[in-house]
C-alpha positions, 0 to 999 in steps of 0.5 A, a space after each residue: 282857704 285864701 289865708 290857707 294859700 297864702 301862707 302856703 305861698 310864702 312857706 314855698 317862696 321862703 323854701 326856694 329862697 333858701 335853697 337857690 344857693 346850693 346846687 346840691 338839692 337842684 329837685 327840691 329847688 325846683 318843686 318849690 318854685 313850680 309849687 310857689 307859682 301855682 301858689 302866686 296865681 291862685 292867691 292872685 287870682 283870688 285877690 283880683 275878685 275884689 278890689 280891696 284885696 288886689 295885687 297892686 300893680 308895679 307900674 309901668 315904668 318897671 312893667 314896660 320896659 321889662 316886657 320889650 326886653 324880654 320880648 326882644 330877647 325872644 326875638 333875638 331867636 331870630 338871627 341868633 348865631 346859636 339857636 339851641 344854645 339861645 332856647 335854653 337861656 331864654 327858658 331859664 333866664 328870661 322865663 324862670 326869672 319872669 315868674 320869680 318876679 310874680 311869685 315873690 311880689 305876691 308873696 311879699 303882701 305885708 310886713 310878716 312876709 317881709 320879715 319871713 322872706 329876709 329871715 329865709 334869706 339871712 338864713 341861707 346865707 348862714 347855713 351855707 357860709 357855715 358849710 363852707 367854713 366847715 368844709 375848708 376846717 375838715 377838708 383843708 380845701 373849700 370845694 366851692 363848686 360841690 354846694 354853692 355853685 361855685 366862687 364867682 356865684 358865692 361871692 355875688 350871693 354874698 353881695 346881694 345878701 349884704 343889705 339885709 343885715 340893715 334889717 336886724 337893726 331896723 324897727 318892726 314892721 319892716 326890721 327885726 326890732 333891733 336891741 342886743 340879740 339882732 345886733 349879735 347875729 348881725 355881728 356874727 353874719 357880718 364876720 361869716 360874710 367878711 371870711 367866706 368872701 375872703 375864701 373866694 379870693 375874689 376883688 371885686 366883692 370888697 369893692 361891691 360890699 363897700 359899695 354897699 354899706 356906704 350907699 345905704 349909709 348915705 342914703 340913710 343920712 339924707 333921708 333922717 339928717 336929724 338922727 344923724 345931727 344927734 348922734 354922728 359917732 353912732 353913724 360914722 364910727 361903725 361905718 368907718 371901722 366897717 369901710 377900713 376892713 373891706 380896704 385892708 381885706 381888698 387890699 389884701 386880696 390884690 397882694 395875693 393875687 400878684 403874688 400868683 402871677 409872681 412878676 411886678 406889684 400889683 399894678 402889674 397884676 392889675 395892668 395884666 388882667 385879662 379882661 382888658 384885652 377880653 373887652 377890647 374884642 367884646 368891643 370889636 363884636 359889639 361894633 359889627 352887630 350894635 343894633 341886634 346883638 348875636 342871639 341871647 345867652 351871656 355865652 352867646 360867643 365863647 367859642 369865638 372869645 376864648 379862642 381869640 383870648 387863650 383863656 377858657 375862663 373868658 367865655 362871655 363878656 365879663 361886664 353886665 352891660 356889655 354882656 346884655 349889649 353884646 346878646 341882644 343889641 343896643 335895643 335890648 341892653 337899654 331897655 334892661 338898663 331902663 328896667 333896672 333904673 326903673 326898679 332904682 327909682 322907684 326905691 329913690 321914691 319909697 326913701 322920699 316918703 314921709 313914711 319911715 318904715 316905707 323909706 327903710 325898704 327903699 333903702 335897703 332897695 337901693 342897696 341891693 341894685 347899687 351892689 348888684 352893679 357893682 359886682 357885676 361890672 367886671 363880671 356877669 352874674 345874672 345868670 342861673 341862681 343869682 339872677 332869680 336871687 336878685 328878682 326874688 329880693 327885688 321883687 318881694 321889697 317892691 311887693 311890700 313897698 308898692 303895698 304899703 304906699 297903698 295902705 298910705 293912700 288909703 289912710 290919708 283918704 280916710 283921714 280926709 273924709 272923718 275930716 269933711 274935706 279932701 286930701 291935701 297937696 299931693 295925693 300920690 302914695 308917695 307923699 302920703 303921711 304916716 297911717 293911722 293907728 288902725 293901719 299901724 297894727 294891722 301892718 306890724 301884726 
């Protein structure tokens, strides 16, 4: 009965993670996630009856601050300057994301469910670039908005999909196992990524995707520096023909984009770009309520900023931070920020341990939460479908991560007492060694 659940579990939560690109089953995409959190607590439930089974907590540098923003964004119903419109936001983006959260941490219980939850995510990224290649093939134009909830909500989804392609290289448990065919669709996902972000003329997907692949790349070669020792070219030649491509293709998209405006180069383009005088008013709204915000919902005050700037596209405050300040105050814009920090942090430490199959999600981890900011710093996505993709993958990699240091803790433990004595220097799961052999099978089965 409870494995019955469990891989019910994960059929939904791969379905969902599937489906959340598209906007053209929205009934499919909400069966799946009203069946995955049924699914997330019972199989929570059931594992909560004994100890050796239980959901591992998050802890409570993640758990905390994200209850004071979600509570404080509750709050903000009470002085919001648009309360129905506050209601709605709060449903889908505060709630909905809260149990996204649950049900992909409990469905991410062991090595299988991380390969099948980055497999169901690498695959949706390919089904859906290939529609869209297939609609500007046939049609000569990309309806951006009929499939794939348009350019802006693409091009993130393109972002945050980026650092998974880590994992087609990657030993099992965690990767794929690596060798010539992952290496081929990897290749094929990588040229997919590179031509439907290119479709969406969008800049600062370049510049996120840089961000990307250097950050993983870094991190990568701190944390296994004798790999690197050996075989430099491996490392820097893939990297730097990878970071020349996204600087031509940026470029690219900068010289396009002053050929629209047809005056100057594109330093002018770059000087007229209208968020520099949509954040200067930003500035001014947050500076006459900094401590309590203007009620939550990104576009808490499009009326106000798209009469003061002539744009209608300028409806909410195009910055992450600012956006999150600008709805709930400083209060809630530095417990988000603490959230996301914290959830860094803890990847920074799944790199630090001993263990390389735990230290690969972290870096993956790390990846994905330096990309999401980074796209999103002249932009707002975390709304609607990129918001529960970035709590799915965040959420499931945690899942996994916080687990396996479990089974470390577990191991050394056992370890310690075959040997009489108790487990020695630090005895945190993060500083645990490499587990057994027992646990070893067992994780990769």
């Amino acid at each position: 009965m409870t494995d019955h659940i469990n891989r019910s579990l994960l059929a939904f939560a791969a379905a969902y993670l599937f489906l959340l690109p598209t906007n053209g089953v929205t009934f499919l995409v909400s069966v799946t996630f009203v069946g995955g959190a049924l699914l997330a607590l019972a199989s929570y439930a059931i594992a909560w009856r004994d100890p050796a089974t239980r959901v591992p907590s998050a802890g409570a540098p993640i758990l905390v601050p994200l209850v004071v923003w979600a509570l404080w964004a509750c709050a903000s119903l009470a002085w919001s300057v648009d309360l129905h419109y506050s209601e709605g936001q709060l449903a889908r983006e505060v709630m909905d994301s809260v149990v996204a959260m649950f049900v992909f941490y409990v469905a991410a219980r062991d090595a299988t469910s991380l390969r099948v939850l980055m497999g169901a995510a690498l695959a949706s990224f390919t089904f859906f670039a290939l529609l869209a290649i297939g609609m500007l093939a046939v049609n000569g134009t990309w309806d951006s908005g009929r499939w794939h909830h348009g350019v802006g909500a693409w091009s993130t989804w393109s972002v945050l999909i980026a650092p998974f392609l880590f994992a087609l290289l990657a030993p099992k448990p965690a990767g794929f196992g690596g060798g010539a065919r992952p290496l081929a669709v990897g290749v094929m996902l990588l040229v997919l990524l590179f031509v439907t972000v290119r479709m969406t003329d969008n800049r600062v997907a370049w510049l996120a995707l840089a961000a990307v692949f250097a950050v993983a790349s870094l991190v990568a070669v701190l944390r296994w520096p004798h790999t690197f020792t050996r075989t430099p070219r491996r490392w820097l030649a893939p990297l730097a023909v990878l970071l020349v491509v996204l600087g031509l293709a940026f470029a690219d998209a900068l010289e396009e984009r002053a050929a629209l405006v047809r005056e100057g180069g594109v330093a002018q383009s770059l000087e007229r770009d209208p968020r520099l005088v949509l954040w200067e008013y930003v500035t001014e709204r947050i500076a006459a309520r900094p401590f309590l915000g203007y009620g939550f919902g990104r576009r808490i005050l499009a009326g106000d900023l798209t009469a003061e700037t002539g744009n209608p596209l300028l409806a909410h405050a195009h910055d992450l931070f600012a956006s999150q300040w600008l709805q709930t105050g400083l209060v809630g814009m530095l417990a988000f920020t603490a959230f996301l920090g914290a959830i860094a942090f803890r990847y920074v430490r799944f790199v630090r341990s001993r263990d390389d199959t735990l230290a690969f999600v972290g870096v993956v981890g790390v990846a994905l939460v330096i990309g999401f900011v980074a796209k999103n710093l002249t932009d707002d996505f975390l709304f609607r479908s990129n918001a529960k993709e970035l709590w799915a993958m965040t959420f499931f990699l945690l899942g996994y991560g916080v687990r396996r240091e479990r089974m470390l803790a577990q191991s050394e433990c056992a370890l310690a007492r075959e040997r009489g004595g108790t487990p020695s220097g630090d005895a945190s799961p993060a500083a645990a060694p490499q587990p057994s052999r027992r646990s070893s099978q067992r994780e990769s089965a």
